[in-house]
N, C-alpha and C positions, 0 to 999 in steps of 0.2 A: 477464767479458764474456759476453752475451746471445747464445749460440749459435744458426743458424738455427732448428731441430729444436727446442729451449729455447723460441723464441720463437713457431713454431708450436702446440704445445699450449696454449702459455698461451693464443693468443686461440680455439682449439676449446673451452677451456674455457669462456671469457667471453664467444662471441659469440652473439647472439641471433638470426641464421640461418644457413645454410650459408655465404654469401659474405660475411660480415662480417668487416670486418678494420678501422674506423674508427669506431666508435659509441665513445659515452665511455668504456663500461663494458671496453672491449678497450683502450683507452689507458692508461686506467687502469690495469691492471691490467697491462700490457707497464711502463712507467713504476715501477709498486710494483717489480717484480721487479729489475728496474736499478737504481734507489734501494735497493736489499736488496744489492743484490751491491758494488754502489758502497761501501756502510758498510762491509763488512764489508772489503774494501781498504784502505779508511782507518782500519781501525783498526791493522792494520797498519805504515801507510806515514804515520803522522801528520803530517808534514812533505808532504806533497802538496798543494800547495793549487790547483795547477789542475784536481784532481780533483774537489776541493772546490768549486770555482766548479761547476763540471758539477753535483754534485749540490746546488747549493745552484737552481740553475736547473730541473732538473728536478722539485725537490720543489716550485715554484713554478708549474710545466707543470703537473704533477698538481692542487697545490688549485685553478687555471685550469676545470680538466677537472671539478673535483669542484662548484665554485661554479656553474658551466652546468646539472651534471645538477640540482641542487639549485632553480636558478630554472624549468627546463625537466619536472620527475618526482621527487616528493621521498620515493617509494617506492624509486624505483632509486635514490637519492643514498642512503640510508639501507642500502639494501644493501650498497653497495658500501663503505661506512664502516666496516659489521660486517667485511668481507671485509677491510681494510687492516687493522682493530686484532685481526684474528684471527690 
């Protein structure tokens, strides 16, 4: 689970001013970390599968998120693409 503290750096990291807390690139990037911890759950708990609905929805929110940046800045969509397969 995405602890507050957890989920606060991650978007100081991703955000592109001080008050950002909703730009793609902070969704994304809160979203990646969820789907990361998500997996690693089920790898565990193979028989979960309303976990699995969850992440199967999320990873579906994210390429949402990822297709926007991509019609909308395809400098930041390529960024943040590096940053997912990194």
């Amino acid at each position: 689970m995405l602890t507050t503290k957890k989920k606060q750096n991650i978007i100081k990291k991703n955000q592109l001013h001080d008050k950002d807390t909703g730009s793609p690139e902070v969704q994304i990037a809160v979203l990646s970390k969820r789907i990361d911890e998500l997996a690693d759950h089920l790898k565990i708990h193979k028989k979960d599968n309303h976990s699995r609905r969850g992440l199967i929805k999320m990873v579906a929110d994210r390429r949402t998120h990822l297709k926007y940046l991509e019609k909308t800045d395809k400098s930041r969509h390529e960024k943040e693409v590096k940053k997912i397969k990194a």
